[in-house]
mmCIF file of the N, C-alpha and C atoms, coordinates in Angstrom:
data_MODEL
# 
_entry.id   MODEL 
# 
loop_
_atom_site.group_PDB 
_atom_site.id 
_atom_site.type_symbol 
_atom_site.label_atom_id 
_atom_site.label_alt_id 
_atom_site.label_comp_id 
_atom_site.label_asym_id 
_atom_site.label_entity_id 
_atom_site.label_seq_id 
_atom_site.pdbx_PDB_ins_code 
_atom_site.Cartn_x 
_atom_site.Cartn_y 
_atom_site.Cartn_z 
_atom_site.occupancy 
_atom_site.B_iso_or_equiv 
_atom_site.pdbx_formal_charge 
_atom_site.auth_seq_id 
_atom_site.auth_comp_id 
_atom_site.auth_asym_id 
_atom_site.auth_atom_id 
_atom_site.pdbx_PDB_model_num 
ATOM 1   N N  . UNK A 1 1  ? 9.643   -7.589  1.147   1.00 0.00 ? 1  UNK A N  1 
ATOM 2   C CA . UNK A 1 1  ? 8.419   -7.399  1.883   1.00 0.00 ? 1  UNK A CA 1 
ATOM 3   C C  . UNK A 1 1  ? 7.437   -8.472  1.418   1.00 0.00 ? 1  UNK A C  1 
ATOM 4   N N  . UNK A 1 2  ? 6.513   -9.070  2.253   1.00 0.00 ? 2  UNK A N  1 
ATOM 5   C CA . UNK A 1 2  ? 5.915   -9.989  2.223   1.00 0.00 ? 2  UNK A CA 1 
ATOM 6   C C  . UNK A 1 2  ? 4.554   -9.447  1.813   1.00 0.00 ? 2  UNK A C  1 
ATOM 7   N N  . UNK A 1 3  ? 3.822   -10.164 1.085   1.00 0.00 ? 3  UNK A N  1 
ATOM 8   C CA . UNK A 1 3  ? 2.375   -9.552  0.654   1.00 0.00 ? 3  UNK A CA 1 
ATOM 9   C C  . UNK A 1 3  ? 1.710   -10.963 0.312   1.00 0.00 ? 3  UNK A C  1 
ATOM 10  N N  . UNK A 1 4  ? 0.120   -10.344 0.894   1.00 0.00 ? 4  UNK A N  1 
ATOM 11  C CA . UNK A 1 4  ? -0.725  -11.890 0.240   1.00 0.00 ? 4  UNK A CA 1 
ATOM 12  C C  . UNK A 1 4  ? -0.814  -11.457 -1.669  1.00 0.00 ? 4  UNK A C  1 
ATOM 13  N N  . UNK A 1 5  ? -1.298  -12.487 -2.446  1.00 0.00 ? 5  UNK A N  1 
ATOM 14  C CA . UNK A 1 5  ? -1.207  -11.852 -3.933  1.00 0.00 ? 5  UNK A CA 1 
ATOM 15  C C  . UNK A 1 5  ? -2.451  -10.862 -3.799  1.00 0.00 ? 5  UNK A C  1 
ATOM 16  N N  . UNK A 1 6  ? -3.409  -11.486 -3.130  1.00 0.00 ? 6  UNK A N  1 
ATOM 17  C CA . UNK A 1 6  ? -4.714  -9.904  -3.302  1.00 0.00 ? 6  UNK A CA 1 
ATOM 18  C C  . UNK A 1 6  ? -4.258  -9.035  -2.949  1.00 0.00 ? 6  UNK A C  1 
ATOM 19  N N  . UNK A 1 7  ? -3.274  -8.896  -2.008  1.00 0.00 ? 7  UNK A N  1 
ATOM 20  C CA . UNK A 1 7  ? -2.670  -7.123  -1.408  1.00 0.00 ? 7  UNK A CA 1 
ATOM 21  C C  . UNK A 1 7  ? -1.960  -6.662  -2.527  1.00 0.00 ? 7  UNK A C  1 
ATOM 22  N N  . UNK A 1 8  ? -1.017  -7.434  -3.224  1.00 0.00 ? 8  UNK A N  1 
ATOM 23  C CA . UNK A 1 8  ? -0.320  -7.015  -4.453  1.00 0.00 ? 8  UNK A CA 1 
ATOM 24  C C  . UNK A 1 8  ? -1.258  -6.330  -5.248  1.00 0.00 ? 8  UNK A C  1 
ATOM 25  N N  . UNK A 1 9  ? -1.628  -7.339  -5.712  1.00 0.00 ? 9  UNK A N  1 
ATOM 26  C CA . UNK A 1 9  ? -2.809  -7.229  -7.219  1.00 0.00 ? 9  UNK A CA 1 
ATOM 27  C C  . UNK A 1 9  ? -3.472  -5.394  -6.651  1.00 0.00 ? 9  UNK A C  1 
ATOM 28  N N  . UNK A 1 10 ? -4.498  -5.521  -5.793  1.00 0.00 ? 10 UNK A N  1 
ATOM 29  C CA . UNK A 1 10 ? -5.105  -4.055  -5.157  1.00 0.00 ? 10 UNK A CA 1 
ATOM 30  C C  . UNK A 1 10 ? -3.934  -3.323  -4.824  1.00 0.00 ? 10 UNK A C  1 
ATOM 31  N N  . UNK A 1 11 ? -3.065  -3.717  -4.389  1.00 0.00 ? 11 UNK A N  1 
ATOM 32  C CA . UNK A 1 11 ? -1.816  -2.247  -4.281  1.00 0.00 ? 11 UNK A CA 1 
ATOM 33  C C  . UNK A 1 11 ? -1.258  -1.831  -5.694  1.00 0.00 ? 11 UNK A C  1 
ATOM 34  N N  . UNK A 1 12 ? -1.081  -3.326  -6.449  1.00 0.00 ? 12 UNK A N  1 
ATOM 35  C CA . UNK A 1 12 ? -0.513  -2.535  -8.124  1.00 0.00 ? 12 UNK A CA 1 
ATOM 36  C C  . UNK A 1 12 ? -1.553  -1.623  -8.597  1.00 0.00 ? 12 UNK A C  1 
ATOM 37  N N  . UNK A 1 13 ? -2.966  -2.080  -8.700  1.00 0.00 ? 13 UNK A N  1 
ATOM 38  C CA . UNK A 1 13 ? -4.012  -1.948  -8.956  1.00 0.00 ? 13 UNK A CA 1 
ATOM 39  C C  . UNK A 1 13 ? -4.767  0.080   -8.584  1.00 0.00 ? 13 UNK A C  1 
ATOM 40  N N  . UNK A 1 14 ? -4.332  0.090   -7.343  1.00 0.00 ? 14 UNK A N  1 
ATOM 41  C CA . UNK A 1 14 ? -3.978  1.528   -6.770  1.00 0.00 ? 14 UNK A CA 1 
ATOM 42  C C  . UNK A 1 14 ? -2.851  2.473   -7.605  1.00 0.00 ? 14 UNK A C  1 
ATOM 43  N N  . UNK A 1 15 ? -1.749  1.968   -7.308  1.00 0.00 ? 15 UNK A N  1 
ATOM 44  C CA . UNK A 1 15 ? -0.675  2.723   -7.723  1.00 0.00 ? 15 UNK A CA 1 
ATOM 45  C C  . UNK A 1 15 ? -1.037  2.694   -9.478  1.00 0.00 ? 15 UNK A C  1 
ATOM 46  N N  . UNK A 1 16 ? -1.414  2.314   -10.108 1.00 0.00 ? 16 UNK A N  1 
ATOM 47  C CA . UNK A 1 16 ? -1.779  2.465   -11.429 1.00 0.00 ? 16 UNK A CA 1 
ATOM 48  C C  . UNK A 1 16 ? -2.469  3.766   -11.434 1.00 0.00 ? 16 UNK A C  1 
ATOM 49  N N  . UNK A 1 17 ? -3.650  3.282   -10.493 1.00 0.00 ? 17 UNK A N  1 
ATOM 50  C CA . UNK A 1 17 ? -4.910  4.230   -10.887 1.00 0.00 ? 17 UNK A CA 1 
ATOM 51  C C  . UNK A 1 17 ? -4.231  5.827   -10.647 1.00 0.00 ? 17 UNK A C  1 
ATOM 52  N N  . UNK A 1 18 ? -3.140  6.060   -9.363  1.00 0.00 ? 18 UNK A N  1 
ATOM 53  C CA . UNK A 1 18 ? -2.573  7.003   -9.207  1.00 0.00 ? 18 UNK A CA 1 
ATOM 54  C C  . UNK A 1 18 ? -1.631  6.963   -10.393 1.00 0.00 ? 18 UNK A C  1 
ATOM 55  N N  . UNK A 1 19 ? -1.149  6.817   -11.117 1.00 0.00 ? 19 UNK A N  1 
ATOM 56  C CA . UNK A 1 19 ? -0.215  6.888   -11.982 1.00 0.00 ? 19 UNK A CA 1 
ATOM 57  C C  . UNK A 1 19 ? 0.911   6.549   -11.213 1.00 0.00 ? 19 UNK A C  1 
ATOM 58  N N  . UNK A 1 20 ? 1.250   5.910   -10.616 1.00 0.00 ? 20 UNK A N  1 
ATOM 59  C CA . UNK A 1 20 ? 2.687   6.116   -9.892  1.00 0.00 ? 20 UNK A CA 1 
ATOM 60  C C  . UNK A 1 20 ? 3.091   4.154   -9.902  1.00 0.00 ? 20 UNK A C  1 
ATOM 61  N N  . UNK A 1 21 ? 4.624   4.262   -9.860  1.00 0.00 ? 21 UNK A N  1 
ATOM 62  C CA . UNK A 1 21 ? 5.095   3.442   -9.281  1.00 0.00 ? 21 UNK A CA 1 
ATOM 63  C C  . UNK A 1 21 ? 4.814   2.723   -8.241  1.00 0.00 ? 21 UNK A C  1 
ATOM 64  N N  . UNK A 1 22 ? 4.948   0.968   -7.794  1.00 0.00 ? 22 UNK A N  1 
ATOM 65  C CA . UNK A 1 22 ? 4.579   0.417   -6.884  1.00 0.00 ? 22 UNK A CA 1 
ATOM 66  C C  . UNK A 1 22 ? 5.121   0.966   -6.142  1.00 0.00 ? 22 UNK A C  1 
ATOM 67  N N  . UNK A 1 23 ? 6.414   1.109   -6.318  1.00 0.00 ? 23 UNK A N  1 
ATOM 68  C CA . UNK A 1 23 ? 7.977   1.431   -5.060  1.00 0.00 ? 23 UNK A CA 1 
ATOM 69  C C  . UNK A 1 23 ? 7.788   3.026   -4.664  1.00 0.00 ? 23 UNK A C  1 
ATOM 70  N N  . UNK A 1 24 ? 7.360   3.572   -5.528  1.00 0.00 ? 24 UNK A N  1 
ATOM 71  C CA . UNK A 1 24 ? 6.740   4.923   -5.358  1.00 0.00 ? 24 UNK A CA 1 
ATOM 72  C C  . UNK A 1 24 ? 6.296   5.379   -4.378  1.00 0.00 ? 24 UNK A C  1 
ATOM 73  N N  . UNK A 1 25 ? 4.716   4.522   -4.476  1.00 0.00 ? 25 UNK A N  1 
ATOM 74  C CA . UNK A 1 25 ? 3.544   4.948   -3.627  1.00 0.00 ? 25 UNK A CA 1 
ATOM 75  C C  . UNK A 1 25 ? 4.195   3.649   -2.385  1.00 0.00 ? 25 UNK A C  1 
ATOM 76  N N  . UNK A 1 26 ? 4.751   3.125   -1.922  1.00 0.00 ? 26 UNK A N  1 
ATOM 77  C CA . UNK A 1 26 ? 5.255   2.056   -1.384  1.00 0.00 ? 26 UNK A CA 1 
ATOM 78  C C  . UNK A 1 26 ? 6.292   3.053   -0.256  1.00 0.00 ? 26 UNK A C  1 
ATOM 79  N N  . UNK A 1 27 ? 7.192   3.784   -1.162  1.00 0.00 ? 27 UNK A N  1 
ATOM 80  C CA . UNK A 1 27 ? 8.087   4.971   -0.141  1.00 0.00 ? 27 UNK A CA 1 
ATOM 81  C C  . UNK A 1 27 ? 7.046   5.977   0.193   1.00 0.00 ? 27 UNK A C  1 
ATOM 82  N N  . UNK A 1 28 ? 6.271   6.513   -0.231  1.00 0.00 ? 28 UNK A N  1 
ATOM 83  C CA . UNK A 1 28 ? 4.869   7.519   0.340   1.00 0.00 ? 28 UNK A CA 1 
ATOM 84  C C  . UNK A 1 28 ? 4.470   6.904   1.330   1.00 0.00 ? 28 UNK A C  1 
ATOM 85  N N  . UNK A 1 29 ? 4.224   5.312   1.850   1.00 0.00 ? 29 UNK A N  1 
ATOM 86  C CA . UNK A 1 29 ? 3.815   5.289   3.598   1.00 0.00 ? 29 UNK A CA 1 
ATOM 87  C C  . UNK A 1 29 ? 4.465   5.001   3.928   1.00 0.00 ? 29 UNK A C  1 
ATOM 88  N N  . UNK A 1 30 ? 5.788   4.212   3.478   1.00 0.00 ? 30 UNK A N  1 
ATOM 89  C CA . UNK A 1 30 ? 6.683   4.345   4.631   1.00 0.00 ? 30 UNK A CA 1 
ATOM 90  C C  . UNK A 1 30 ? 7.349   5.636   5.162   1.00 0.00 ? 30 UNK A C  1 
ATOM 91  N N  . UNK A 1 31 ? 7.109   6.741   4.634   1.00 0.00 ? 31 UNK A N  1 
ATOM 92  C CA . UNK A 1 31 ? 7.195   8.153   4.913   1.00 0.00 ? 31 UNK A CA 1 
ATOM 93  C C  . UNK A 1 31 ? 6.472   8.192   6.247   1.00 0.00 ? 31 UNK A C  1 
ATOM 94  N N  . UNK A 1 32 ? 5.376   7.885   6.006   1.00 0.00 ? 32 UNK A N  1 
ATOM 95  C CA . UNK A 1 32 ? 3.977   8.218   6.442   1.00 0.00 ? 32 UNK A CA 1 
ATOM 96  C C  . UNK A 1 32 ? 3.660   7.208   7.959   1.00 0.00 ? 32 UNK A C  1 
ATOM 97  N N  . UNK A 1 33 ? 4.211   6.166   7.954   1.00 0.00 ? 33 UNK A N  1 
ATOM 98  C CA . UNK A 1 33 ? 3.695   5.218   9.115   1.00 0.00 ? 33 UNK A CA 1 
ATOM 99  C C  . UNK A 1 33 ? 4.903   5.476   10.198  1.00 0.00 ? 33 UNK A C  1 
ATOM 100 N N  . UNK A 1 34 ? 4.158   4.613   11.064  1.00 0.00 ? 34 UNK A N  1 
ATOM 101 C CA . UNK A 1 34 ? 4.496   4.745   12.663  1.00 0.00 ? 34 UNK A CA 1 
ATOM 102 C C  . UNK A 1 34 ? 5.807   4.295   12.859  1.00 0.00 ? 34 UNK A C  1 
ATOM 103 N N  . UNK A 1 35 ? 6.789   4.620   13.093  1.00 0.00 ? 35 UNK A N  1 
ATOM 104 C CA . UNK A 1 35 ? 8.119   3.123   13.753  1.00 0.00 ? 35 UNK A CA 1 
ATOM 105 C C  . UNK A 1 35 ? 7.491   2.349   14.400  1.00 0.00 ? 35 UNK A C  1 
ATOM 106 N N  . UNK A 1 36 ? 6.782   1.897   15.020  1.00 0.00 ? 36 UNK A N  1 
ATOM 107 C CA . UNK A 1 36 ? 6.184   0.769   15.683  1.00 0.00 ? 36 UNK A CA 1 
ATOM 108 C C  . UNK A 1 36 ? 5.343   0.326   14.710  1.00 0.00 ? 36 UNK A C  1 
ATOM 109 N N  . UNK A 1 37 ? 5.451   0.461   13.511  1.00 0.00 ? 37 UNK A N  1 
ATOM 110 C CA . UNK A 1 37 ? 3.940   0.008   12.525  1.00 0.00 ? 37 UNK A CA 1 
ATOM 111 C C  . UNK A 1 37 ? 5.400   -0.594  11.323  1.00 0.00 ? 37 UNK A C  1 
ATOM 112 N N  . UNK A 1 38 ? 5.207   -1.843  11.138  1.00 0.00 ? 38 UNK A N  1 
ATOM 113 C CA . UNK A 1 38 ? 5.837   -2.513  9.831   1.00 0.00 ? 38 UNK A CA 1 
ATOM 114 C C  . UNK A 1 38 ? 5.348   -1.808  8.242   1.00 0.00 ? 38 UNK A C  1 
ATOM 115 N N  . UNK A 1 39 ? 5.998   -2.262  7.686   1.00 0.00 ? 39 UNK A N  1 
ATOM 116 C CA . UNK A 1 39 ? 5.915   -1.024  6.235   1.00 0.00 ? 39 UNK A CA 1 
ATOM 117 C C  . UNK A 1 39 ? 4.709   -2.658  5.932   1.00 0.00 ? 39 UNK A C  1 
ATOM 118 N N  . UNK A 1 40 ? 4.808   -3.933  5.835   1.00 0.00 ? 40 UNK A N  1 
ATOM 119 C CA . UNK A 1 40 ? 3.705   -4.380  4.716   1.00 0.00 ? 40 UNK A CA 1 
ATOM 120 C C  . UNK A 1 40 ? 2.418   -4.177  5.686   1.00 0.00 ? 40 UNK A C  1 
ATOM 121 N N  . UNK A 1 41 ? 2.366   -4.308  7.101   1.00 0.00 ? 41 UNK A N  1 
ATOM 122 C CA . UNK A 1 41 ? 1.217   -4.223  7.493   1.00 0.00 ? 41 UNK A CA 1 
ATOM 123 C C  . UNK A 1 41 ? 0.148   -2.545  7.158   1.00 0.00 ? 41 UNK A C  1 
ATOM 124 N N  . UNK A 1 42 ? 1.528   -1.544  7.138   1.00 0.00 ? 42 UNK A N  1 
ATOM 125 C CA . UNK A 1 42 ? 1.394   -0.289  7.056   1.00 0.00 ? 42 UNK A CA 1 
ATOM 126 C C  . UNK A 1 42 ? 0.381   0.009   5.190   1.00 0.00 ? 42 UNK A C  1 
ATOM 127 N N  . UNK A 1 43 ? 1.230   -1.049  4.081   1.00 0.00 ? 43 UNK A N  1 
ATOM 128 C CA . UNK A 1 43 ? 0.982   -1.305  3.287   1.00 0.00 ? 43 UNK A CA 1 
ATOM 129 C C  . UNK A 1 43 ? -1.126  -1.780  3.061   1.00 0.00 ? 43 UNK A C  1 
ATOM 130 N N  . UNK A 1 44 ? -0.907  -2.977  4.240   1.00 0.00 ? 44 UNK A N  1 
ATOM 131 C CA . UNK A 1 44 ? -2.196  -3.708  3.741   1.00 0.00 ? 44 UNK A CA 1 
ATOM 132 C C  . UNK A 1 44 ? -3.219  -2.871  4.472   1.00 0.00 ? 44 UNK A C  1 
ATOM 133 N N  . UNK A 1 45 ? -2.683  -2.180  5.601   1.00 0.00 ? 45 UNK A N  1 
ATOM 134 C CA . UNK A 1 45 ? -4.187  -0.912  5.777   1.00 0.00 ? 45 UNK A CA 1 
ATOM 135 C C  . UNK A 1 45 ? -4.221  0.006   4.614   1.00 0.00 ? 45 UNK A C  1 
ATOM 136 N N  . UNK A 1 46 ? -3.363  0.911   4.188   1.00 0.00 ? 46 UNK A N  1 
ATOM 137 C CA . UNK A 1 46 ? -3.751  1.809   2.958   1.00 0.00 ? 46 UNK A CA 1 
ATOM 138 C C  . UNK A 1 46 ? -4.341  1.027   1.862   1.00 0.00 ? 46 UNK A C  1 
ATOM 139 N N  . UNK A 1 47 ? -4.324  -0.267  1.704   1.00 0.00 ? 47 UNK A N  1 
ATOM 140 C CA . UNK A 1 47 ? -5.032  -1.176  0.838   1.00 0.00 ? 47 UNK A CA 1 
ATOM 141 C C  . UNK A 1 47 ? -6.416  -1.123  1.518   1.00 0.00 ? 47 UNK A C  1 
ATOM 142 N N  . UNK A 1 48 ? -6.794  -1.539  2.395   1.00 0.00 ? 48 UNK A N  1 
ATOM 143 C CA . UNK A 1 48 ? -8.025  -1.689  3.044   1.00 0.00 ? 48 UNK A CA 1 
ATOM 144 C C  . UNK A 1 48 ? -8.846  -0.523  3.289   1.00 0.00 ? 48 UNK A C  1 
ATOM 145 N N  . UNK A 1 49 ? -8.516  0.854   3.414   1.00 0.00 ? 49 UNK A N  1 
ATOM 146 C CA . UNK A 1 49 ? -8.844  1.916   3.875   1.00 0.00 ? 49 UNK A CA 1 
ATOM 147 C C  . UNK A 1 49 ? -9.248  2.236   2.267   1.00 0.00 ? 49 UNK A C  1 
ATOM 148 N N  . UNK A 1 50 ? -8.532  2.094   1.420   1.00 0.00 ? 50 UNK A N  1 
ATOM 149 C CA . UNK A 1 50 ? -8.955  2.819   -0.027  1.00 0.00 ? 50 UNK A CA 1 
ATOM 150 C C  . UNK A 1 50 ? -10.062 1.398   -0.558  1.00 0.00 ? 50 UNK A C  1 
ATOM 151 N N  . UNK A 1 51 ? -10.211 0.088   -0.468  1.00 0.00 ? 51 UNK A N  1 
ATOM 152 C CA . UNK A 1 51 ? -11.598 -0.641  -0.823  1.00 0.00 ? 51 UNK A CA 1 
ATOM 153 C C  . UNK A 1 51 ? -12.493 -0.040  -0.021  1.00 0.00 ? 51 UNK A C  1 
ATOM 154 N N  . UNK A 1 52 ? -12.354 0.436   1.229   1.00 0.00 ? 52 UNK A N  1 
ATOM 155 C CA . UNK A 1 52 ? -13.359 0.908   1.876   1.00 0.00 ? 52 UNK A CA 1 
ATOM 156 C C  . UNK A 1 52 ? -14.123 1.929   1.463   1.00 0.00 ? 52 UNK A C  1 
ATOM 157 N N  . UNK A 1 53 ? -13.295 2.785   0.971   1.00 0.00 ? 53 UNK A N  1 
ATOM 158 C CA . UNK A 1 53 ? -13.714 4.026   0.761   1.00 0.00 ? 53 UNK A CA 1 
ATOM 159 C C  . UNK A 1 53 ? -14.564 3.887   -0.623  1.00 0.00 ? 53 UNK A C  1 
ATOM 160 N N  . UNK A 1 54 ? -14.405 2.949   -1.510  1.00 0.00 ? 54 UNK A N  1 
ATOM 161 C CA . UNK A 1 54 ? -15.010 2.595   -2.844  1.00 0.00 ? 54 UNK A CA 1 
ATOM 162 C C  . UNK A 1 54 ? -16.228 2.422   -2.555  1.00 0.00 ? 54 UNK A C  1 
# 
């Protein structure tokens, strides 16, 4: 899966703060997203939605 390094960095950065694994919280939206929705794009909104919320 393809990621810019800021999506990394804020997604490791997340999954820390949750205690969890990248691959972890990584299988939690791909649970969670659309079949028509790609897992990194699916990825860089739950990134964007949680800075938002800060």
């Amino acid at each position: 899966m393809s990621l810019e390094p800021e999506f990394w960095d804020a997604f490791r950065k997340i999954a820390a703060e949750e205690g969890k694994p990248i691959n972890v919280l990584a299988a939690e939206i791909d649970v969670a997203r659309g079949a028509d929705v790609g897992l990194a794009s699916a990825i860089r909104v739950f990134v964007l939605r949680r800075v938002m919320e800060r």
